[in-house]
Short mmCIF file of the C-alpha atoms (twelve columns), coordinates in Angstrom:
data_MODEL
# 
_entry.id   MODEL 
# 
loop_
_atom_site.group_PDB 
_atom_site.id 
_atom_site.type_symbol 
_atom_site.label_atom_id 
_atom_site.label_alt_id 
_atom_site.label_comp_id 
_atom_site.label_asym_id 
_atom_site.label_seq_id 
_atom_site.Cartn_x 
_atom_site.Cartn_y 
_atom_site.Cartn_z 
_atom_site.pdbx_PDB_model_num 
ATOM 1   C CA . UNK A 1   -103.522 -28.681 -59.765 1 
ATOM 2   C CA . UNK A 2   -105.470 -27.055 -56.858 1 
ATOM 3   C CA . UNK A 3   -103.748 -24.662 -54.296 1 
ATOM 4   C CA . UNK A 4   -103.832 -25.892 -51.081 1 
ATOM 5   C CA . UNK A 5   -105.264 -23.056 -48.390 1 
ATOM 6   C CA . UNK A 6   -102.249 -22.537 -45.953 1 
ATOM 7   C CA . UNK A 7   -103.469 -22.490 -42.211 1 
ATOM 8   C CA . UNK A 8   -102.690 -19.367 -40.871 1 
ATOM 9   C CA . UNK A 9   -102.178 -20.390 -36.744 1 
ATOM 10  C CA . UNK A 10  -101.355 -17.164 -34.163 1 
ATOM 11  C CA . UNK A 11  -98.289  -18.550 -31.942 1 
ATOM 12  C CA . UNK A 12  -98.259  -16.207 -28.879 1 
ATOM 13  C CA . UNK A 13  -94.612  -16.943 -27.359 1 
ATOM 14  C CA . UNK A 14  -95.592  -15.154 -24.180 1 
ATOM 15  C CA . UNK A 15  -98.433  -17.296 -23.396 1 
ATOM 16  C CA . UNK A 16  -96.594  -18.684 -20.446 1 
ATOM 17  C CA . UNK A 17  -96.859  -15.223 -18.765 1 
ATOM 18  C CA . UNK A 18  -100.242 -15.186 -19.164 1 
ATOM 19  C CA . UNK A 19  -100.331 -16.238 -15.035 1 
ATOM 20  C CA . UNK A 20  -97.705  -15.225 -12.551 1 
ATOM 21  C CA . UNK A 21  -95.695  -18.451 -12.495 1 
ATOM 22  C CA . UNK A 22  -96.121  -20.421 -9.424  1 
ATOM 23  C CA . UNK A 23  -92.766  -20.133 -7.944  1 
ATOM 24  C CA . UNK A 24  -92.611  -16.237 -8.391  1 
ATOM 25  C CA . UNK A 25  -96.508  -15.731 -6.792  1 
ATOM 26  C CA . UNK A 26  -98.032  -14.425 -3.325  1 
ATOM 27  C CA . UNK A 27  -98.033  -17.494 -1.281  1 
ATOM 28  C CA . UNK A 28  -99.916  -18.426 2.005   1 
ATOM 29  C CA . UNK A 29  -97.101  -19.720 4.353   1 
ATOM 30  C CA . UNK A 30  -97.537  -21.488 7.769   1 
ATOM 31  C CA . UNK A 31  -95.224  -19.670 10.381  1 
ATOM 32  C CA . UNK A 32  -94.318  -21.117 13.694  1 
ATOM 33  C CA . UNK A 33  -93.221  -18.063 15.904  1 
ATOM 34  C CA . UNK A 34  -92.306  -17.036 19.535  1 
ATOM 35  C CA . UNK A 35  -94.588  -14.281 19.917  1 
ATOM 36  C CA . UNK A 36  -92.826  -12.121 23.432  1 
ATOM 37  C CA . UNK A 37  -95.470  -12.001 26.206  1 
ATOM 38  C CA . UNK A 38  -95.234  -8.192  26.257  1 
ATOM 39  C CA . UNK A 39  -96.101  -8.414  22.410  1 
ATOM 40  C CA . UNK A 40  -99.075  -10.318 23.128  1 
ATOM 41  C CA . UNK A 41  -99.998  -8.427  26.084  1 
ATOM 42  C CA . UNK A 42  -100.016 -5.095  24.192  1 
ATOM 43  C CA . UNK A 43  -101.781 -6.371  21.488  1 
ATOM 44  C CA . UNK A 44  -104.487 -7.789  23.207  1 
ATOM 45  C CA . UNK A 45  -104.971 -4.345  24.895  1 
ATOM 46  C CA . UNK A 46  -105.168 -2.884  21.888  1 
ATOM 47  C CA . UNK A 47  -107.771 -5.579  20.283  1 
ATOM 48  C CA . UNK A 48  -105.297 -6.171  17.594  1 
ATOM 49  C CA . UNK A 49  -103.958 -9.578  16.263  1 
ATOM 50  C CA . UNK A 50  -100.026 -10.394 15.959  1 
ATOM 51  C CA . UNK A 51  -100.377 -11.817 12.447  1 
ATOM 52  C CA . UNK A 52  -102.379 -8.539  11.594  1 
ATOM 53  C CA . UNK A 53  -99.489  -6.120  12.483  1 
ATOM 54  C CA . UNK A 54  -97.004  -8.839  10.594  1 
ATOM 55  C CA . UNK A 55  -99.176  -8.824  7.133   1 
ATOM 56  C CA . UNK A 56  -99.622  -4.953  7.280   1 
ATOM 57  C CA . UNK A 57  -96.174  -4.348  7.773   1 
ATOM 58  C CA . UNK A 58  -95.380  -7.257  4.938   1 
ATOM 59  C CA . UNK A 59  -97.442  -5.442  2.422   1 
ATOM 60  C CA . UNK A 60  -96.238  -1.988  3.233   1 
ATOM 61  C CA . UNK A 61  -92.470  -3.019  2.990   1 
ATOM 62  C CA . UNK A 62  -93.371  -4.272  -0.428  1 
ATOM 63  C CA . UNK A 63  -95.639  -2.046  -1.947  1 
ATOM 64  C CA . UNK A 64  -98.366  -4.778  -2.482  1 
ATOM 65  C CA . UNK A 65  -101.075 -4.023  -4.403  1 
ATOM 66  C CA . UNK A 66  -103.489 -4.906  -1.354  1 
ATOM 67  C CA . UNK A 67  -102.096 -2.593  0.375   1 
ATOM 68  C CA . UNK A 68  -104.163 0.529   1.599   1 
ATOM 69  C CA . UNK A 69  -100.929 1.882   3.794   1 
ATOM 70  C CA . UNK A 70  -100.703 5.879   3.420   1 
ATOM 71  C CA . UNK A 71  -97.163  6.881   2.313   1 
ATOM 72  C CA . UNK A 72  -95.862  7.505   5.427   1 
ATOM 73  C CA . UNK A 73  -96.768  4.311   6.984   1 
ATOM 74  C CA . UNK A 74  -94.745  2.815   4.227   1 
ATOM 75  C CA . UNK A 75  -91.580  4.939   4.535   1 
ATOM 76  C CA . UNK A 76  -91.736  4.212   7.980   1 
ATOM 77  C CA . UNK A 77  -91.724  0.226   7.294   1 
ATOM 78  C CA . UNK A 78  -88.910  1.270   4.949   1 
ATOM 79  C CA . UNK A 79  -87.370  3.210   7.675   1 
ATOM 80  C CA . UNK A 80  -87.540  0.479   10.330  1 
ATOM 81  C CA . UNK A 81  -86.358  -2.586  7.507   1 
ATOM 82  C CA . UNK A 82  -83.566  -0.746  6.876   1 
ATOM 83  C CA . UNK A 83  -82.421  0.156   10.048  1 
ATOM 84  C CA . UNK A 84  -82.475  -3.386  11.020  1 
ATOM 85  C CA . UNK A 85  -79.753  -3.905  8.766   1 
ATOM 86  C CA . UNK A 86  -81.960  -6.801  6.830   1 
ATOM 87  C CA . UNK A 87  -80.441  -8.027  3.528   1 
ATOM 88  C CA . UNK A 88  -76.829  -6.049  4.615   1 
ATOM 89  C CA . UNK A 89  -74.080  -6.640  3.695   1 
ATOM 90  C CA . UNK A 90  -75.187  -8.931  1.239   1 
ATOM 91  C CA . UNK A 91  -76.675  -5.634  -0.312  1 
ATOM 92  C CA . UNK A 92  -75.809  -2.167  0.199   1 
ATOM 93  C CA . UNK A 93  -78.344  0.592   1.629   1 
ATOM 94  C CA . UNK A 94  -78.285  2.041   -1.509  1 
ATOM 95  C CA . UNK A 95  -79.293  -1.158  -3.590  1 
ATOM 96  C CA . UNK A 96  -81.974  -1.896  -0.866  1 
ATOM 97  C CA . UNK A 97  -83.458  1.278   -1.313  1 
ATOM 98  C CA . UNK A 98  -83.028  1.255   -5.204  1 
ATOM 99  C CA . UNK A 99  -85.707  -2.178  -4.966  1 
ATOM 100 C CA . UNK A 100 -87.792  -0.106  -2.792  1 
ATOM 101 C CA . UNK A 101 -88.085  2.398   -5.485  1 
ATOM 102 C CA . UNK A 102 -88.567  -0.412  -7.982  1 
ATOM 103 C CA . UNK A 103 -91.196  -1.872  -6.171  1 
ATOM 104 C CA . UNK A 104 -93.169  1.394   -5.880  1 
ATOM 105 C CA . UNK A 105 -92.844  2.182   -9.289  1 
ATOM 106 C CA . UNK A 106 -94.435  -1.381  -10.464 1 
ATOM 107 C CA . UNK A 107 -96.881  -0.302  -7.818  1 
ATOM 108 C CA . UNK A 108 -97.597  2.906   -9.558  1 
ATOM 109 C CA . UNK A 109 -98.278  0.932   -12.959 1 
ATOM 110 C CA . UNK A 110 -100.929 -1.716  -10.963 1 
ATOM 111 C CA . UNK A 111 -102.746 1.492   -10.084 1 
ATOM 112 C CA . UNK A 112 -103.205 2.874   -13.536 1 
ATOM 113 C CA . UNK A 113 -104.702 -0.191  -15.380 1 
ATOM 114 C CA . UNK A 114 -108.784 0.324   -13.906 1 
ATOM 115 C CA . UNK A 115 -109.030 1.941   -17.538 1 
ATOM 116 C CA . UNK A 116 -107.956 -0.388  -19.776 1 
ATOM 117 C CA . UNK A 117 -109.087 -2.016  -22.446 1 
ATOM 118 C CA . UNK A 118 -109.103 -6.338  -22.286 1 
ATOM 119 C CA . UNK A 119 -106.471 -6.722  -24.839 1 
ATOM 120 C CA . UNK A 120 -104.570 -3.845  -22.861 1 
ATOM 121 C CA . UNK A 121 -104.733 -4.992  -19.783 1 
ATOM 122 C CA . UNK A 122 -103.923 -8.788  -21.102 1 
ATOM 123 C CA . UNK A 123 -100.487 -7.816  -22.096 1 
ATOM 124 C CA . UNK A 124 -100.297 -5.238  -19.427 1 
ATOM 125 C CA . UNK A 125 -100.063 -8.780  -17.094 1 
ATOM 126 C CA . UNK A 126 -98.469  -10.852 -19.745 1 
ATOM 127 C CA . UNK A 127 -95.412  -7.915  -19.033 1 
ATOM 128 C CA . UNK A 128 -95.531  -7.544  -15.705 1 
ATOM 129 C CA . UNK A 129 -95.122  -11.475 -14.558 1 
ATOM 130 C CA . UNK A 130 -92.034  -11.246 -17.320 1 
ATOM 131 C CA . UNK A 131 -90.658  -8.406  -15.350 1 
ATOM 132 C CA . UNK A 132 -91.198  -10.038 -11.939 1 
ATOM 133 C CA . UNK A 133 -89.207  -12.901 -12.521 1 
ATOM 134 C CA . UNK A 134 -86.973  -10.454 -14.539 1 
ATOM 135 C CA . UNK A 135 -86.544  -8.182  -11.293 1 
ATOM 136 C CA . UNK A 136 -86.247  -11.261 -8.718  1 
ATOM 137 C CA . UNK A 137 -83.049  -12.618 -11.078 1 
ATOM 138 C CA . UNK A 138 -81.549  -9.572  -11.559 1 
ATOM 139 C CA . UNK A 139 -81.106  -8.558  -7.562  1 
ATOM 140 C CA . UNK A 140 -81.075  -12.286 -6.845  1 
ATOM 141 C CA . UNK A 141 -77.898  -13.154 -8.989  1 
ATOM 142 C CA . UNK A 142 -76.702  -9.608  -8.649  1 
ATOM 143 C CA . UNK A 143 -73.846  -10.341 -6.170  1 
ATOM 144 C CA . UNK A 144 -72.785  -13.600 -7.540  1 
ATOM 145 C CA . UNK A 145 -74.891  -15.402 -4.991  1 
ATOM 146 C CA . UNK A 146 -74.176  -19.362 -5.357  1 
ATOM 147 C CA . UNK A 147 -77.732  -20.810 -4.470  1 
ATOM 148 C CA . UNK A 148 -79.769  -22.046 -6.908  1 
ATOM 149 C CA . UNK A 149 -82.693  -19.445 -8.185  1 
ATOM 150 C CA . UNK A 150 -85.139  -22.407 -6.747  1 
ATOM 151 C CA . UNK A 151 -84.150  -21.259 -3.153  1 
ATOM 152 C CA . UNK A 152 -87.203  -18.766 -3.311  1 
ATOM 153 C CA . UNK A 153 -89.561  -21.682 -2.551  1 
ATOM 154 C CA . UNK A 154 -88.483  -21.834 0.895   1 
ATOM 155 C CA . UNK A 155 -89.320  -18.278 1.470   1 
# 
């Protein structure tokens, strides 16, 4: 009787990481906004746009990867979100400022991939997008909140 060759076929179970998943991506948004006159005014004066000033301080808050903020541009972003109260009480200071460490540690690990190998770098990403959605269900369920996970399509 002749052997029959077994088929030897690579499963990778963390293919679906291979891309960010859609609902847990950077996302161009359409915002309708009342922009105060003396906003307007002061920016015009100083030949800068609204929505400028609004993605900066977006990216610095969050320790995007695009971002080219020095450090004390983002603790002062930090400063000023946090002093607005945002997210509290929902969240304590403490646990805001624990994500804001968080988010400039995964920061910290974007910056050191330039060197890596393919297959490195591959599962560097494959990781990261695991530990995004990971991080995002974690603070988002944290206090028991009742709205469904979905909920971050709206924002």
């Amino acid at each position: 009787m002749k052997k029959q060759k077994t088929k030897v076929r690579t499963v990778d179970k963390y293919e679906k990481y291979a891309e960010i998943g859609e609902m847990y991506s950077s996302k161009w948004k359409k915002v309708n906004l009342f922009i105060p006159s003396n906003f307007r005014m002061l920016c015009a004066i100083l030949g800068v746009m609204p929505k400028d000033i609004l993605c900066d301080f977006m990216r610095m808050v969050c320790y995007a990867p695009s971002d080219r903020a020095t450090e004390e541009q983002r603790k002062a972003a930090k400063k000023f979100f946090l002093t607005c109260r945002f997210g509290q009480p929902t969240y304590s200071e403490k646990d805001i400022n624990t994500m804001f460490k968080e988010l400039k540690a995964m920061r910290a690990t974007y910056n050191s991939t330039e060197n890596m190998d393919w297959d490195d770098k591959e599962l560097f990403w494959k990781n990261n997008h695991m530990y995004i959605e990971y991080w995002f269900k974690r603070w988002f369920e944290k206090n028991r909140r009742q709205d469904d996970i979905s909920i971050l399509e709206k924002y």
